[in-house]
N, C-alpha and C positions, 0 to 999 in steps of 0.2 A: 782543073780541080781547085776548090775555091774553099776557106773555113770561114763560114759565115752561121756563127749559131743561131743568129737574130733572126737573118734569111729560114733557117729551118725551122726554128722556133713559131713562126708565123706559118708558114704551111703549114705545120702541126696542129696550131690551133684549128686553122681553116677546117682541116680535113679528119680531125679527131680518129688518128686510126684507132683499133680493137691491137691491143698485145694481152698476148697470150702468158702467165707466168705460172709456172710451174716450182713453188719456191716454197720455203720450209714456215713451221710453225711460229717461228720467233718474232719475223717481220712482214706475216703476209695485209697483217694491216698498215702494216709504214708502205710499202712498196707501193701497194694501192692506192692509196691516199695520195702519194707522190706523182704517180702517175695519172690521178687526178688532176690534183693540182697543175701540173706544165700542161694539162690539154688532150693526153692522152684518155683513151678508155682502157680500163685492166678487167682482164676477169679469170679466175683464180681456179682454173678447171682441174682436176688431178686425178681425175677416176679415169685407171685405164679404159673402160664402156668409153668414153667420152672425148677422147683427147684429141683423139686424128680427125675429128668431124671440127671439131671445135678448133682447133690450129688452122683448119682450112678457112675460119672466119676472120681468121687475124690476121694482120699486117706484121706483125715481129713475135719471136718466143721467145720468151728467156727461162732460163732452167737453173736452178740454184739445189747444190746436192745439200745446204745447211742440216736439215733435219732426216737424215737417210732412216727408210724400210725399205721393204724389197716391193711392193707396189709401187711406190712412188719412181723407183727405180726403173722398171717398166712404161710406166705412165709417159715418163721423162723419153726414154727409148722412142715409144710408140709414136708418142708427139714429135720428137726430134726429127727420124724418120720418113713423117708425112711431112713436115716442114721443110727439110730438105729435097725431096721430090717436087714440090711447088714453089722451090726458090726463093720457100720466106727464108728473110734472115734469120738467126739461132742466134742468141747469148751464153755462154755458161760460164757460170760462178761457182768456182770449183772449192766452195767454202769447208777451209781446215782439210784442203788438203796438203799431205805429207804430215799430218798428228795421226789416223791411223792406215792401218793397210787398204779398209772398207773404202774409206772416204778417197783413196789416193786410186784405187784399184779403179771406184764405182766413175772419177772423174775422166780415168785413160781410156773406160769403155764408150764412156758419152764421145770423146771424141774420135774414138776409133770407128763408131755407129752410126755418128749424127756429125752432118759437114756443118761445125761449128763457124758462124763468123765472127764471133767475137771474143776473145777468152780475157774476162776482166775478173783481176782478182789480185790481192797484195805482194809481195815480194817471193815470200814464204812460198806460197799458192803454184804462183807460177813459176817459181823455179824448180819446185816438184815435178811439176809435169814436162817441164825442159831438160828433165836430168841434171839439173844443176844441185849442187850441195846447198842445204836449206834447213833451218830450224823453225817446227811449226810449234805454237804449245796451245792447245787446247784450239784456237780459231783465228788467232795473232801469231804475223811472224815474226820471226825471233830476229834473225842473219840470216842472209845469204851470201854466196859467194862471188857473186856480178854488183858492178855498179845499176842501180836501175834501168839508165837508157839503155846499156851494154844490155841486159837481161833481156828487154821486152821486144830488140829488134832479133836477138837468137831465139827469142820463142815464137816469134809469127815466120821465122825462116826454116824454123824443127817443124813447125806443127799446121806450119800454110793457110794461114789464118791473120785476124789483125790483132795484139795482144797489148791488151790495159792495165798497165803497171800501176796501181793507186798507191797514193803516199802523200808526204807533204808535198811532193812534186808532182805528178801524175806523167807517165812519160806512157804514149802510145804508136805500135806501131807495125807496119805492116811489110814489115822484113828488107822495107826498100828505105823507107821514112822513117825516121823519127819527131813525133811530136808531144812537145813538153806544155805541161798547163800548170799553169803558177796560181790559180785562183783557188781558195779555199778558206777554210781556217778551223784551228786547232781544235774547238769545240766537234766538230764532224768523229773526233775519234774518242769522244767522251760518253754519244749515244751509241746503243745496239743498231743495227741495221743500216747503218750509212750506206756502207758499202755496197750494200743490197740495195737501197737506193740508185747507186751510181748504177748499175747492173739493169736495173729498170727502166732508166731514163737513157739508158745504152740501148737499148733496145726501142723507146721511143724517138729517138733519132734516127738508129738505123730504118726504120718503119717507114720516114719520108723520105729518104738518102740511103736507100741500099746500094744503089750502084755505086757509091764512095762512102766504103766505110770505116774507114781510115779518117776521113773530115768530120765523118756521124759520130765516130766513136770520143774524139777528141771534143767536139762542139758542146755534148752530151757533160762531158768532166765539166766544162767550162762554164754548161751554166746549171748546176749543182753548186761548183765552187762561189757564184758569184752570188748563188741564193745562200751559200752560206756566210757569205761577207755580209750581206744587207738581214740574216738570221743574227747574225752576233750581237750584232750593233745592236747595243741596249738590254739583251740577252742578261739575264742576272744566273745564271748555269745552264747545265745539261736541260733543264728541264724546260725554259722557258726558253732557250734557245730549238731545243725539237720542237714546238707547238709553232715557233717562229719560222720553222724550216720551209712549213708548209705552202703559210702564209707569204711568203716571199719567191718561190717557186712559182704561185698564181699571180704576181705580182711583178716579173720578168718581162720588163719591158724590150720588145725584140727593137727599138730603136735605136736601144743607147749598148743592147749586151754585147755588142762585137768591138764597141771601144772599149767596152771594162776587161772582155776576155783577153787574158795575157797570156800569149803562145810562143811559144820559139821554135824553132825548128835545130836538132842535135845535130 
């Protein structure tokens, strides 16, 4: 088992898979564009009619509960379901949960339903659904009760799965491992959707790397974080640093990303 985001990043380009996302109102255009941008194809299917036909043409799903109805809620099931039966990989971004019951309820069903591989989501998020004490407010976590790495290796060992703790440290991991990713920077938490980003570009890794996705999952933070370092640089805010986000993402050189990405192992 090897972390080579460069190495993946290059197959990805090569072989442009199709991911699937099933993700809320707020950032269905960030997500897209993102997933653009690194090489991937997204396409943004959510009517139940359509989902399970449509998952069978993708290489990876990702599911994001951000904007809950009870169609979508389905839609998400339906597709999950077909994904897991054909061995695609699944993402889920179990967004603001533990702020209400809906959101925290509608996340334990995804994964009680749908054999999740990936549960990326912030401290809050995942300590919710690990049963750990947790303060969410509104879609930002507050506290929790674990230190990160501690958190994200008891939640991929509760919930048997690989689990992406994002923060200023990024710690993932898959109940055996722990892997930490140091690259990013402070602006990523000043636009909407970041995170939903990472969640996407999770799912474009696992796409070419599912049989390790523990490596995909980590490789994925790493070169987000590095698109956000070479995004900053000259960034005059939020603003012009998200326009830059994009730009840098397309711009990821898979030659030089495996010396810039900074991993450690916990």
């Amino acid at each position: 088992m090897t972390v080579s985001p460069g190495a993946t990043l290059r197959e990805l380009r090569e072989r442009k898979p199709l991911i699937h996302q099933i993700t809320n109102y707020v950032v269905m255009n960030e997500t897209a564009n993102a997933t653009l941008a690194l090489g991937a194809l997204p396409v943004m299917a959510h009517a139940p009619e359509e989902v399970e036909e449509m998952v069978g043409l993708a290489s990876a799903l990702v599911l994001n509960i951000g904007t809950l109805s009870e169609h979508w809620i389905e839609a998400m099931l339906l597709a999950g379901r077909a994904a897991s039966a054909r061995g695609i990989p699944v993402v889920l971004d179990p967004v603001g949960a533990g702020a209400t019951r809906y959101r925290t309820d509608t996340a334990r069903r995804i994964l009680d339903e749908v054999g999740v591989t990936d549960l990326r989501g912030n401290q809050g998020e995942i300590a919710t659904l690990a049963g750990t004490e947790a303060e969410v407010r509104g879609v930002e976590s507050m506290t929790t009760g674990l230190e990160p790495a501690a958190l994200a290796l008891g939640a991929a060992r509760q919930l048997g799965l690989v689990a992406s703790v994002t923060g200023p440290i990024d710690h993932v991991s898959d109940g055996e491992r722990v892997l930490d990713v140091a690259n990013g920077h402070p602006l990523l938490a000043a636009v909407t959707g970041t995170g939903c980003i990472s969640s996407a570009l999770t799912g474009c890794f696992l796409a070419v790397k599912p049989e390790e996705p523990l490596e995909a999952a980590a490789e994925a933070l790493a070169a987000l974080g590095v698109a956000a370092e070479d995004a900053a640089a000259g960034a005059g805010g939020p603003g012009t640093f998200h326009a830059r986000l994009y730009d840098a993402l397309a711009a990821l050189d898979p030659d030089t990303l495996d010396g810039r990405a900074r991993f450690s192992e916990t």
